[in-house]
TILUM-76158 format. One line per field, with one value per residue (C-alpha): x negated, y, z negated. Coordinates in nm, 2 decimals, always signed. Example, Ala and Ser with C-alpha at 12.3 -4.5 7.8 and 13.67 -1.06 7.14 Angstrom:
BEGIN
X = -1.23;-1.37
Y = -0.45;-0.11
Z = -0.78;-0.71
end
This chain:
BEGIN
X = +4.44;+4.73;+4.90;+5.22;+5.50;+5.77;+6.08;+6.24;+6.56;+6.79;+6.60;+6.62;+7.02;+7.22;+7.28;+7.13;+6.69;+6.69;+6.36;+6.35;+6.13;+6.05;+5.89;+5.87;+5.89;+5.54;+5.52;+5.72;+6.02;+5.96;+6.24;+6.23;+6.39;+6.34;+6.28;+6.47;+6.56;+6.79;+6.85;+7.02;+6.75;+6.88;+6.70;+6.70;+6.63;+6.83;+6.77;+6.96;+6.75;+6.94;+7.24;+7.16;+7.27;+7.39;+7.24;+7.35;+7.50;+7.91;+7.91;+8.23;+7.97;+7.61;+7.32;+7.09;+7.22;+7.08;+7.13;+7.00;+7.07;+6.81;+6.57;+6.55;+6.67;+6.71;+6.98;+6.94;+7.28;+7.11;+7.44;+7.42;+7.00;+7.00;+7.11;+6.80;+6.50;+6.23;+6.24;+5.94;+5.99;+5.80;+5.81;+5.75;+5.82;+6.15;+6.02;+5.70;+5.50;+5.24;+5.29;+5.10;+5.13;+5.24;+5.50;+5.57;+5.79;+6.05;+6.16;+6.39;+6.65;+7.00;+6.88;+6.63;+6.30;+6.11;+5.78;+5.62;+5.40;+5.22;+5.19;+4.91;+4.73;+4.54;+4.79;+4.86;+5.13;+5.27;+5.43;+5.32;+5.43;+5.48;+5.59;+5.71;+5.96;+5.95;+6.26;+6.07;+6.29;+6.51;+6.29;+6.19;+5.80;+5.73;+5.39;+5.21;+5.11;+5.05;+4.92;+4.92;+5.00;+4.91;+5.22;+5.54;+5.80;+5.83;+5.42;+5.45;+5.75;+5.59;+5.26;+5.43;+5.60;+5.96;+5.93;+6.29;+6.44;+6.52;+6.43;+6.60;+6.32;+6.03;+6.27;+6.55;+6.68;+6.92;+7.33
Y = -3.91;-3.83;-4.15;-4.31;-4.57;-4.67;-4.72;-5.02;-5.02;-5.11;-4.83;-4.61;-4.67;-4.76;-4.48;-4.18;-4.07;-3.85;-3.63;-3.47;-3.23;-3.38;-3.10;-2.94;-2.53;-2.47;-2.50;-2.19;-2.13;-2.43;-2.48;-2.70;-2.71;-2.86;-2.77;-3.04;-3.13;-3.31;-3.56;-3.29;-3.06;-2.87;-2.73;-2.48;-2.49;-2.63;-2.53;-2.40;-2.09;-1.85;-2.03;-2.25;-2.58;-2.84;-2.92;-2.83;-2.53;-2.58;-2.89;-3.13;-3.43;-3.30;-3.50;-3.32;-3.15;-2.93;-2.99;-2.91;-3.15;-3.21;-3.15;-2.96;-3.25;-3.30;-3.58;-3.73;-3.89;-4.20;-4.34;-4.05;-4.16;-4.13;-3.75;-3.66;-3.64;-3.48;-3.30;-3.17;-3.07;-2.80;-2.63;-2.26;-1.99;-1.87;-1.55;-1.57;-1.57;-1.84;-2.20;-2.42;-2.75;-3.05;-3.32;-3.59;-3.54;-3.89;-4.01;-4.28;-4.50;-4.67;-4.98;-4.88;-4.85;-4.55;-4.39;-4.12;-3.82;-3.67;-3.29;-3.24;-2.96;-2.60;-2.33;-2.16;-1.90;-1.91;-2.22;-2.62;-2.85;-3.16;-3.43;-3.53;-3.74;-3.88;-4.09;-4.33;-4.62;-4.63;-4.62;-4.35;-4.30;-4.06;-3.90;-3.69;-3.38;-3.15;-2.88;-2.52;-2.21;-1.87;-1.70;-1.78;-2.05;-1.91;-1.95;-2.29;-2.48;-2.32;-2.45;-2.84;-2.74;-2.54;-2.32;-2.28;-2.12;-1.77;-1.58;-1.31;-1.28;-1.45;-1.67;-1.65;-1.82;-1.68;-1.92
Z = -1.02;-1.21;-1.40;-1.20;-1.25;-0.99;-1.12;-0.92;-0.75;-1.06;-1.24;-1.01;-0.92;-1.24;-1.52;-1.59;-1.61;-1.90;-1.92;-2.30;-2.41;-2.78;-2.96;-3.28;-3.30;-3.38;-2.99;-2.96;-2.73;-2.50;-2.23;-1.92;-1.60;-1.23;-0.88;-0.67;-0.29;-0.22;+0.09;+0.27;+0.25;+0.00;-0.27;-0.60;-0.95;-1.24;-1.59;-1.89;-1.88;-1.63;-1.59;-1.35;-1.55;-1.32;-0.93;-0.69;-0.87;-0.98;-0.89;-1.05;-1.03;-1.01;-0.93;-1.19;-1.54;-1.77;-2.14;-2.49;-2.79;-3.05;-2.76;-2.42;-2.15;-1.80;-1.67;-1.34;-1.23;-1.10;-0.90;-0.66;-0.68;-0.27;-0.28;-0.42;-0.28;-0.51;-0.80;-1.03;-1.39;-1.54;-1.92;-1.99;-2.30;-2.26;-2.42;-2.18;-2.45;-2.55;-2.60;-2.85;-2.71;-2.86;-2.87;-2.62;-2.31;-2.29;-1.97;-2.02;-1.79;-1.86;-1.95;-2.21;-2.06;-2.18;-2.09;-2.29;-2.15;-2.46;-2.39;-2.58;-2.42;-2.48;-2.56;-2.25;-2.12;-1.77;-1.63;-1.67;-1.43;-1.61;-1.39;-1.01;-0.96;-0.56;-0.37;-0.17;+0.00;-0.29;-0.57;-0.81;-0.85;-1.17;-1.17;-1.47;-1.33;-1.65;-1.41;-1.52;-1.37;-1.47;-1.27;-1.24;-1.21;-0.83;-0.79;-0.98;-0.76;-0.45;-0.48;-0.53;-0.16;-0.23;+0.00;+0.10;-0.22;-0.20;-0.51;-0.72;-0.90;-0.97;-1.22;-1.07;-0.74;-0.54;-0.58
end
């Protein structure tokens, strides 16, 4: 069984969850994004890769943004924490080349607690999922996953259970 912490309700609500992709380049072209669902039922992709930076898409306050700083990073808007439901985060090659793993993915909350996913692993192309992050009464449960897919970022999300994006392309989900 995969590792997992629950984030308790002052975790979960205050802030911002920032997931960062701490990496050097000798991994290659490492990006990450998310598949999410939101209370509503909602759900799409948000990563810096295509466009898609901020969820749900255009949104003036989002619930989800992409960013890159030093690092790829995700930021989860933590006082709109009930809008979202799910969410997993996965890391590919931009390029779709191979990735030689390494680093440490950071997951860290508003008031300074910090957990650290090493991503050491065999170099691998197609599409890791890294983590799952789960809305349950409140609270935010993070799970390792570290699962890899040979396909796509469609094959990856769909086998965690998003089944009601429409796709573009196998990359790509439709605004």
């Amino acid at each position: 069984m995969a590792p997992t912490i629950t984030l308790n309700r002052l975790q979960s609500g205050i802030g911002v969850l920032t997931i960062e992709a701490a990496c050097s380049p000798a991994v290659g072209d490492l990006r990450i994004g998310a598949a999410y669902e939101l209370a509503d039922g909602h759900s799409s992709l948000v990563s810096r890769v295509g466009g898609i930076a901020t969820a749900p898409r255009n949104s003036r306050r989002p619930v989800i943004a992409a960013r890159a700083e030093r690092y790829e990073r995700l930021v989860v808007d933590l006082r709109q924490s009930r809008q979202l439901a799910r969410l997993v985060v996965y890391g590919f090659s931009e390029s779709g080349g191979r990735l030689d793993w390494g680093g440490t993915l950071v997951i860290g909350t508003a008031g300074g607690a910090r957990v650290e996913l090493p991503l050491d692993r065999p170099p691998s192309g197609g599409v890791t999922v890294l983590l799952s992050i789960y809305n349950i009464r409140g609270e935010f449960a993070v799970r390792a996953e570290m699962e890899n897919f040979a396909g796509s970022i469609r094959n990856a999300v769909q086998a965690y259970g998003f089944d009601r994006i429409s796709w573009l392309d196998d990359r790509t989900p439709v605004a």
